[in-house]
OpenMM code with the backbone's topology and positions (N, CA, C; nanometers):
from openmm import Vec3, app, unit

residues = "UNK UNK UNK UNK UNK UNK UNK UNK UNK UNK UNK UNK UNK UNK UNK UNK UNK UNK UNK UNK UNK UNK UNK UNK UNK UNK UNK UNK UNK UNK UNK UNK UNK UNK UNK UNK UNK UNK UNK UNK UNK UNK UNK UNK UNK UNK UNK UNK UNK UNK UNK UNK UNK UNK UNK UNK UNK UNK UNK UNK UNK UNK UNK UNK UNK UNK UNK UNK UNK UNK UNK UNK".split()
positions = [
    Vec3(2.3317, -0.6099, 2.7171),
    Vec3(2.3738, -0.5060, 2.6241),
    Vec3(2.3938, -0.3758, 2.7002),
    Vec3(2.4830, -0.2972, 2.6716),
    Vec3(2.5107, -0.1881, 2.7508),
    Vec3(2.5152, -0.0694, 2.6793),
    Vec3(2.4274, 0.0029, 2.6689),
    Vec3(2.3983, 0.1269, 2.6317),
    Vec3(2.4541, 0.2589, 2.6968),
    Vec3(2.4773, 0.4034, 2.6183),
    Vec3(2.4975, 0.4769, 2.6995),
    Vec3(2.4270, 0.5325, 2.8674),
    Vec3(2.2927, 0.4834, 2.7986),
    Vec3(2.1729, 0.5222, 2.9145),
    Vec3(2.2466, 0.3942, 3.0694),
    Vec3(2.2743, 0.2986, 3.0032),
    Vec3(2.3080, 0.1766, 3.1251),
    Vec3(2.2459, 0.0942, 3.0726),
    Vec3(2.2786, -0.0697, 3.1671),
    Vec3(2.2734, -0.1868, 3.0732),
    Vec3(2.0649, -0.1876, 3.0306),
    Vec3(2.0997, -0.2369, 2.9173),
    Vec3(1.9260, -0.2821, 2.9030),
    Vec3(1.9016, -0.4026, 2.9504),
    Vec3(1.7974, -0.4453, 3.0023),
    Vec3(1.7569, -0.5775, 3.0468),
    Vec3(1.6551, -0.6112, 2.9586),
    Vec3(1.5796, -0.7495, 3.0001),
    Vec3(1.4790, -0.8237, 2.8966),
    Vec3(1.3491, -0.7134, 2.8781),
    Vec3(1.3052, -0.6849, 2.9685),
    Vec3(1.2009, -0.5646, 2.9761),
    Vec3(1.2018, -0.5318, 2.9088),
    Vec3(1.2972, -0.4021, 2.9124),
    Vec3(1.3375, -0.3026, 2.8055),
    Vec3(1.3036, -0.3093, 2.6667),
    Vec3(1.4359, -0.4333, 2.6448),
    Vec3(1.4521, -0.4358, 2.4971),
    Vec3(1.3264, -0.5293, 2.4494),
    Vec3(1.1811, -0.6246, 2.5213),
    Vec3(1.1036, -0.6485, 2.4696),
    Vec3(0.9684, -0.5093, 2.4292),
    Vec3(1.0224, -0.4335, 2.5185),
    Vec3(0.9308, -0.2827, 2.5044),
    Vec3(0.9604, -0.2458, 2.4049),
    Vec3(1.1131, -0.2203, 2.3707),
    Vec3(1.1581, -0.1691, 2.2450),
    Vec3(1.1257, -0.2115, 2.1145),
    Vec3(1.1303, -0.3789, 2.1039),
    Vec3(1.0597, -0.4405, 2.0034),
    Vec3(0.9166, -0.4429, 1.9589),
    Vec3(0.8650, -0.4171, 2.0531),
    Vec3(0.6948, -0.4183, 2.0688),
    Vec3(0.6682, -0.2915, 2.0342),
    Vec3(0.7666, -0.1813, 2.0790),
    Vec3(0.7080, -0.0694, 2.0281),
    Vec3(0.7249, -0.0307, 1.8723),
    Vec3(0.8606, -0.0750, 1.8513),
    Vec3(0.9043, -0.0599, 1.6424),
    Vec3(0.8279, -0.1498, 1.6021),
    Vec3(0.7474, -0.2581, 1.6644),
    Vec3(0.6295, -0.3351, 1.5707),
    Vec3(0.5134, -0.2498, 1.5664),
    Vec3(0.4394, -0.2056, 1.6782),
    Vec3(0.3240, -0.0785, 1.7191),
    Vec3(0.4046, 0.0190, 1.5984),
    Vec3(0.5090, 0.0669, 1.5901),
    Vec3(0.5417, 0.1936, 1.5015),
    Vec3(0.5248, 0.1553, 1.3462),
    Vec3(0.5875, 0.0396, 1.3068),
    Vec3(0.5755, -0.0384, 1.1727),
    Vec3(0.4633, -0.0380, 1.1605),
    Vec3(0.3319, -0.1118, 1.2284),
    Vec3(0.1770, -0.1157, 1.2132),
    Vec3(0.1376, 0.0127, 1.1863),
    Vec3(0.1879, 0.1373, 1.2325),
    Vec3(0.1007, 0.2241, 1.2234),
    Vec3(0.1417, 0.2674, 1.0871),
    Vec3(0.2255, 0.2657, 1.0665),
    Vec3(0.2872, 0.3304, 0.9667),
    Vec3(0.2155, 0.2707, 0.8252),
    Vec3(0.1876, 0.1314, 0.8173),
    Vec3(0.1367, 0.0405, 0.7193),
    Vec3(0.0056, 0.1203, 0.6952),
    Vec3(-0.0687, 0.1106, 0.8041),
    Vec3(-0.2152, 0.1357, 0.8357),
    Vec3(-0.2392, 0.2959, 0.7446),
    Vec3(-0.1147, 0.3891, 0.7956),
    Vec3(-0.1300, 0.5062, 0.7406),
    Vec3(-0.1169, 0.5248, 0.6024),
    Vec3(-0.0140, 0.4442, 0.5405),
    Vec3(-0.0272, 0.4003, 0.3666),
    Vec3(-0.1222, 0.3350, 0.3066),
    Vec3(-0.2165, 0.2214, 0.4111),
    Vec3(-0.3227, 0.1912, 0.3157),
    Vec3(-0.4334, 0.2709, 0.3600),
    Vec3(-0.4455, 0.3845, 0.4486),
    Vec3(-0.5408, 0.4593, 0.4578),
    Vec3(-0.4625, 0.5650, 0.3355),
    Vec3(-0.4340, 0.5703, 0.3011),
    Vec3(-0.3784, 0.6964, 0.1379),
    Vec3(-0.4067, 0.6138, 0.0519),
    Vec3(-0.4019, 0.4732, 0.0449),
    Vec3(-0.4237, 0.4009, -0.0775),
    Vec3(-0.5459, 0.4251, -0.0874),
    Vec3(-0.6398, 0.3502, 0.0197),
    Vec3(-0.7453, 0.4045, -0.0295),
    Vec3(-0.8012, 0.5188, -0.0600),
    Vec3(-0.7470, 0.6516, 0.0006),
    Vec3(-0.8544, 0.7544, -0.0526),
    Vec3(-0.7866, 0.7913, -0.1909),
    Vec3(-0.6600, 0.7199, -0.1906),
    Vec3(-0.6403, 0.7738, -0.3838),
    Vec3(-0.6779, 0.6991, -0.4714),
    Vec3(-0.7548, 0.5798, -0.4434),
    Vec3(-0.8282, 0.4524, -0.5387),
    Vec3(-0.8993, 0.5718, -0.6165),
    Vec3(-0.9903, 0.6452, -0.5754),
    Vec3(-1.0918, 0.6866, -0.6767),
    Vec3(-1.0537, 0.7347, -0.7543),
    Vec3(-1.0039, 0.8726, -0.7405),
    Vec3(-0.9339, 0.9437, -0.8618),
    Vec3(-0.8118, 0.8837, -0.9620),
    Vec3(-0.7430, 0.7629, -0.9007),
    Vec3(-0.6439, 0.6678, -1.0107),
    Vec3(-0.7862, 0.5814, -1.0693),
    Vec3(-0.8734, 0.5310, -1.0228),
    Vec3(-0.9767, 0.4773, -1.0786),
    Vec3(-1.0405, 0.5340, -1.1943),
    Vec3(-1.0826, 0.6772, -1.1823),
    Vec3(-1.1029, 0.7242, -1.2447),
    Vec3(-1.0026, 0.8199, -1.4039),
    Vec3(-0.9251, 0.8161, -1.3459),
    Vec3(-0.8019, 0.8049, -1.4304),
    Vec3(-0.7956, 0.7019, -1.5800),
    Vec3(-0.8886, 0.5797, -1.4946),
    Vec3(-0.8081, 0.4707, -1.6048),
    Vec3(-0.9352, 0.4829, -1.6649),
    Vec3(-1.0256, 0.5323, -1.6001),
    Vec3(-1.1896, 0.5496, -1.7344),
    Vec3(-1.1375, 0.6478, -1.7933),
    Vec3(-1.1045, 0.7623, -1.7693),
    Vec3(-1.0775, 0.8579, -1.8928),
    Vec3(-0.9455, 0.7965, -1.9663),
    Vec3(-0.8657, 0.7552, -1.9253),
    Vec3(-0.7734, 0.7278, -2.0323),
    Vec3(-0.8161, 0.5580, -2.1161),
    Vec3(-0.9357, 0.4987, -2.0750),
    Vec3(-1.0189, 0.4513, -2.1970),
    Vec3(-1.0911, 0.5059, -2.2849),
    Vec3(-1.1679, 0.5960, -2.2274),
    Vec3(-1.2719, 0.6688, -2.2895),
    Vec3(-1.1657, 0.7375, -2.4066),
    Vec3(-1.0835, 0.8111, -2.3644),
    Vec3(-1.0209, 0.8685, -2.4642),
    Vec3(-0.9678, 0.8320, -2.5528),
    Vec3(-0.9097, 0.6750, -2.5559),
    Vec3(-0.8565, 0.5913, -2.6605),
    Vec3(-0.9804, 0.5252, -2.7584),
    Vec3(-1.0735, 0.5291, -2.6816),
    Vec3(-1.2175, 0.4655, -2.6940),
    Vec3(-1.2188, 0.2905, -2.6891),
    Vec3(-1.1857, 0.2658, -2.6210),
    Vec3(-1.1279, 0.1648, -2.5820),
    Vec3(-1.1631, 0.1126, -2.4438),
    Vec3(-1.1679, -0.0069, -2.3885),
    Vec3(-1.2515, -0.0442, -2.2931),
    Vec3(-1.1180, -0.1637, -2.2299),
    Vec3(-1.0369, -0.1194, -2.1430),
    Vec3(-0.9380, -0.2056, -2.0894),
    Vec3(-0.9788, -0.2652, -1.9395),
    Vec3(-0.9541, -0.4306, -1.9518),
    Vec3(-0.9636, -0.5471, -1.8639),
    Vec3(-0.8159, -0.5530, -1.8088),
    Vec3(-0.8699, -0.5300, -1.6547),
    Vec3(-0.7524, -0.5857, -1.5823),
    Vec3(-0.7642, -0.6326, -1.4665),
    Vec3(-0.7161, -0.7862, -1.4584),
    Vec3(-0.7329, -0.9044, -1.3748),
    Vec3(-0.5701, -0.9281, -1.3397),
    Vec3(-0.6446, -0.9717, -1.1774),
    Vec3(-0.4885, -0.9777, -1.1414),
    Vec3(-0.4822, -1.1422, -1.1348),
    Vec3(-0.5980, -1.1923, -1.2449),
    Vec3(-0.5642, -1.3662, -1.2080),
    Vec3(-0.5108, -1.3421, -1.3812),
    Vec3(-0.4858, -1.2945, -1.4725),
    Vec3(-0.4595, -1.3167, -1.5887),
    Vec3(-0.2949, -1.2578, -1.5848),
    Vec3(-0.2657, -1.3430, -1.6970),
    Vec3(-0.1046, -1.3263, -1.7117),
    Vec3(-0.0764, -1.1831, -1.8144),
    Vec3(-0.2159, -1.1190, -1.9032),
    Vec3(-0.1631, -1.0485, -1.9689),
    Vec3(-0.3132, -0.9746, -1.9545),
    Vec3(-0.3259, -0.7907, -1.9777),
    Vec3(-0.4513, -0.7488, -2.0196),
    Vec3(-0.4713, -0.7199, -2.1196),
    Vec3(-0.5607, -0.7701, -2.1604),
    Vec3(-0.6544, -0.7130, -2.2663),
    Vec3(-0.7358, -0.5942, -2.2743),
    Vec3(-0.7288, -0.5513, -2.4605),
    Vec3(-0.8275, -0.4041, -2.4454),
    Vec3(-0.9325, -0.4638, -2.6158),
    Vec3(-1.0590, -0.4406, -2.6038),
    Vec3(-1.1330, -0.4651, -2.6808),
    Vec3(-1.1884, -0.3173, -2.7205),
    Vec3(-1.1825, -0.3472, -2.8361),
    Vec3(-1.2478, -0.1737, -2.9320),
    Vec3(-1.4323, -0.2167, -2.9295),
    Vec3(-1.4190, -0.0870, -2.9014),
    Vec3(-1.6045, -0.0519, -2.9086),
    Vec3(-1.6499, 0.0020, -3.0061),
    Vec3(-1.5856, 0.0105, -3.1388),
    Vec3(-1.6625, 0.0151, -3.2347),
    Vec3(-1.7998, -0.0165, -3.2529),
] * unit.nanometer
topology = app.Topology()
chain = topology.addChain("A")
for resn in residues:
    res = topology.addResidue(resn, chain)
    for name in ("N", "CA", "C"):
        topology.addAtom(name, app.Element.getBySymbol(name[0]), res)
């Protein structure tokens, strides 16, 4: 392949690949490090928006549908 820089050889372009995989990884790593620190406060989110319905909502990611049971 011939680039402006001059031709690339196997080296190269396995550096190049290895490195946009190293860049992709990090990048993942950096979204589920935000996922987690925003778990709590969306966590907490979904208690107040039970509490406020008064209402107590189940959610399973093995069930096809959730359920909410009243606390009457």
């Amino acid at each position: 392949m011939n680039f402006p820089c001059g031709p690339l050889d196997s080296i190269q372009l396995i550096a190049l690949i290895l490195f946009g995989l190293l860049t992709l990884q990090c990048l993942l790593g950096i979204g589920l490090g935000i996922g987690f620190l925003l778990q709590p406060p969306l966590y907490s989110t979904v208690i107040n928006l039970n509490s406020a319905f008064n209402k107590q909502a189940y959610f399973s990611i093995y069930a096809r549908y959730s359920y909410s049971v009243d606390n009457r």
